[in-house]
N, C-alpha and C positions, 0 to 999 in steps of 0.2 A: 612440405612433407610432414608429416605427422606424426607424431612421436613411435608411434607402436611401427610407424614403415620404417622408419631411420632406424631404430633395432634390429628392424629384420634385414634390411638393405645394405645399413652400412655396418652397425656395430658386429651381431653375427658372424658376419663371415671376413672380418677382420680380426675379431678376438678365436675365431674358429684359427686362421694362419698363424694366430699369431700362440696359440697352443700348441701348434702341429710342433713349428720352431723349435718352441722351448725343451719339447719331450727330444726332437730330433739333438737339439744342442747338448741337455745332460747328456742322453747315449753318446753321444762323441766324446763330451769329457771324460766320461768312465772311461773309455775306450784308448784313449790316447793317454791318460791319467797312468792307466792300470799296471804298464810295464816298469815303470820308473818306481811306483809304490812295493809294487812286488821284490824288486832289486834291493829299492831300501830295505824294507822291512827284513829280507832275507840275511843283510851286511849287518842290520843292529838285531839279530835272532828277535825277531818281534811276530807273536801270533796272534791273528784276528780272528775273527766271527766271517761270514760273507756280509753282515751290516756294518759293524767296523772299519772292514775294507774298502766299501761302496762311500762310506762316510769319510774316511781319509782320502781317495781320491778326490771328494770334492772339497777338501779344506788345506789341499796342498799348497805354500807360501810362495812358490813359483811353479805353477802349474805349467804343463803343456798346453791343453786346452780349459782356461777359467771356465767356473760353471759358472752360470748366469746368477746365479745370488751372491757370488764372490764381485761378480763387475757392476747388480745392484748396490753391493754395500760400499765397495767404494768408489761409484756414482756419487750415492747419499753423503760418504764423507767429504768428496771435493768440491762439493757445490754446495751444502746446506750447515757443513758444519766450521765451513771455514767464510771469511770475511771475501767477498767477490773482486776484489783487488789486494787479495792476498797470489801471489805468486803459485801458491801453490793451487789455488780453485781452479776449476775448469773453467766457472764462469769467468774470469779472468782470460784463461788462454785463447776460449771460442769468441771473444772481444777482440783479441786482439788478429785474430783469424779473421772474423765478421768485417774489420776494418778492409781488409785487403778486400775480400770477395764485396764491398759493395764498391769501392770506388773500381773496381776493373770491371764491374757489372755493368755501371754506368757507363765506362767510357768503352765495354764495346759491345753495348744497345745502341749509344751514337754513334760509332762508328756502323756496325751491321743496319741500320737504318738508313744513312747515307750514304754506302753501300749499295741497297737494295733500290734506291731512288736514281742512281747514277745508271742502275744497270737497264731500270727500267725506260729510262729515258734517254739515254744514249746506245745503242745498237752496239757499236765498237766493241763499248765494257761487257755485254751480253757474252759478246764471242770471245774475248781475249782474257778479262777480269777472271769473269765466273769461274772457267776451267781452274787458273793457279786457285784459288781461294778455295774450292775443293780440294785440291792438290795438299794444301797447308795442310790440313786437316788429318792426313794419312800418315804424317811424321809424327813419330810418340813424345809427349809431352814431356815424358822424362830424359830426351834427349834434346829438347830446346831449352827447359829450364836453364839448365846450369850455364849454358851460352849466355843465355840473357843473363843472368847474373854476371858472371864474369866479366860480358861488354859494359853491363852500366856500371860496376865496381869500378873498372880502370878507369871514367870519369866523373868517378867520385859519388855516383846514383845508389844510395844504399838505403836502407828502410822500407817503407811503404811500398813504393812506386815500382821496385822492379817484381814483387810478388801482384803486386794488382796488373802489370802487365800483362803477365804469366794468366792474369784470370781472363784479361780482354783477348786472350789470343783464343783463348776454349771459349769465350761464349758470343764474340762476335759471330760466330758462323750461323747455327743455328736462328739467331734473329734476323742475319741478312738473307739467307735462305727462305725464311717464315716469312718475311714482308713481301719477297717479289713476288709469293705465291700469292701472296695478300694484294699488293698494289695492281695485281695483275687479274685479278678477280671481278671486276665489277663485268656485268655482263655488254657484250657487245652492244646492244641497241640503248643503253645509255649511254655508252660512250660516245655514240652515233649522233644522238638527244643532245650531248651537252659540246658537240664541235656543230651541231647548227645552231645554236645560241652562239658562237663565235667564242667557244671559253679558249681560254686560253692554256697553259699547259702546268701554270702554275692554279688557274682554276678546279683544272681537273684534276690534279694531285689533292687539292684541299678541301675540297667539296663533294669529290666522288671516290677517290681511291685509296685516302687515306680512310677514310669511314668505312669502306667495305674491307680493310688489312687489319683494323682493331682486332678482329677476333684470330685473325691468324696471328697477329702482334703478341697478343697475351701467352697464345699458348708456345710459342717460340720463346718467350722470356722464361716460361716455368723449365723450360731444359738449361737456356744461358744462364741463371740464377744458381740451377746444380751444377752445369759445371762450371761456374765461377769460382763457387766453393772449392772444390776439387782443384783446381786451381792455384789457388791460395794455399790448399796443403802441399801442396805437391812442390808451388814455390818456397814455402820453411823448408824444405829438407835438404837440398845444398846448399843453403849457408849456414846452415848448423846454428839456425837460429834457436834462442834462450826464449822464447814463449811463443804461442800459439797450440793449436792443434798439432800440428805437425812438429815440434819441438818434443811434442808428449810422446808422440809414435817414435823420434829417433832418440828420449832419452830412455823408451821404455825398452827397448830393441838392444841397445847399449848394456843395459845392465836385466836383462831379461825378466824384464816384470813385465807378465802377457795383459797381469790385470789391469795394470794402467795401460795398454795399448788399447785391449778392448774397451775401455772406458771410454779412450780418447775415441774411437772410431765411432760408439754408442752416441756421444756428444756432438761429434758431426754432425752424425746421422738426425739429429735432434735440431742443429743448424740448420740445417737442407730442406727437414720438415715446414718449420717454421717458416723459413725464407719462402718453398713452394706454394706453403699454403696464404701466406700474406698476399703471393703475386694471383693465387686464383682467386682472392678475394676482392681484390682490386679488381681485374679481371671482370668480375661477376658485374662490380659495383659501377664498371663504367659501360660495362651491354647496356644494363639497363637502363641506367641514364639514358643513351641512345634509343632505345624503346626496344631491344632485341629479348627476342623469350629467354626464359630461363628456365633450363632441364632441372 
């Protein structure tokens, strides 16, 4: 792609949404800001301009809704002006978030992979497996967390392991789902092709179905990846854990600092980025090895 198409293709009309946003975002802070300003101001006899006013509601020290240059500045300050294993950095928390969301990433990529090999080659698991595993799927994650926690607390499973659980439970699905559609894709008359060669079942999985599921594989990982993350937030928040991402959204909630909530969500958001776009890159980079075009 070319420089002058990538601007028009992709920059434009991402920096276009991403204008729209930010005018959408101040008007809600004004808006949501405005009543609480007026109150004050009213209780300490204090009289504004209508720019004065518009500029106090965005510099409010516990906003209702932070304006977006209050949760830029202290972006800036949690992560560039402090040491990255200082407690108080983001980069810090999102480490220790990142830990969780890749080991549960991994472990249920393996699991949704074998999974998806089980079901395609055993009929049984087609009909009995598949159904509950969709089924899992439909209970809210905020009501299985704290189970899981609580079960592995009582034997003594605390740290790590039960938040990455929490991530393998969101993202096995989507990858055991992605594969079967993937394992199950090569078309008929190769299949046909490679059972008069006499292959075998483990041939055909390794030669034929696993190389035609790679592109379903990857794009089923760029969903298990976010919601791994998700995940991992969602497991900090009943144990009232002291760092991570989600330690930021319950200390920020606790003592009503929106700006650090919105920070801590911006920074996710910034996780998930990064994470999705490493795994399309990968992605990209193993089509091609295979010889498959690239759009």
């Amino acid at each position: 792609m070319s420089e002058r198409g990538f601007i028009q293709d992709r920059l434009v009309p991402v920096g276009s949404i991403l204008m729209v946003i930010l005018v959408i975002w101040y008007i809600a802070a004004y808006a949501m800001n405005a009543p609480f300003q007026r109150d004050f101001d009213r209780r300490t006899d204090v009289t504004r301009t209508g720019t004065e006013f518009l500029l106090a509601t965005m510099s409010q020290p516990k906003p209702t809704m932070p304006a977006p240059h209050q949760v830029a500045e202290n972006l800036w300050k949690n992560t560039l002006t402090v040491k990255p294993w200082s407690k108080r950095s983001l980069v810090y928390h999102s480490w220790i978030t990142l830990s969780a969301t890749l080991l549960g990433f991994a472990m249920g990529t393996a699991l949704g992979v074998a999974i998806a090999i089980g079901i395609v080659h055993i009929p049984a698991l087609d009909r009995s497996l598949l159904p509950w595993i969709i089924t899992s799927q439909t209970i809210p994650i905020l009501a299985v967390a704290p189970m899981i926690i609580v079960l592995l607390s009582a034997i003594g499973v605390t740290g790590l392991l039960p938040k990455a659980l929490i991530s393998t439970y969101l993202s096995f699905f989507p990858v055991a789902v992605g594969m079967v559609k993937g394992l199950r894709s090569p078309d008929i008359l190769h299949l046909d092709l490679m059972r008069t060669y006499s292959a075998t079942k483990l041939q055909l999985l390794w030669k034929l179905r696993i190389p035609a599921s790679v592109p379903f594989f990857f794009t089923s990982m760029k969903v298990a990846i976010a919601a791994s993350l998700i995940g991992a937030i969602v497991g900090e928040l009943p144990t009232g854990a002291v760092a991570g991402i989600g330690s930021k959204l319950l200390a920020g909630s606790y003592y009503s600092q929106t700006i650090d909530i919105f920070a801590a969500l911006i920074a996710g958001s910034i996780v998930a980025i990064m994470l999705v776009s490493f795994v399309d890159i990968l992605g990209r980079f193993v089509n091609a090895r295979m010889g498959a075009k690239q759009s």
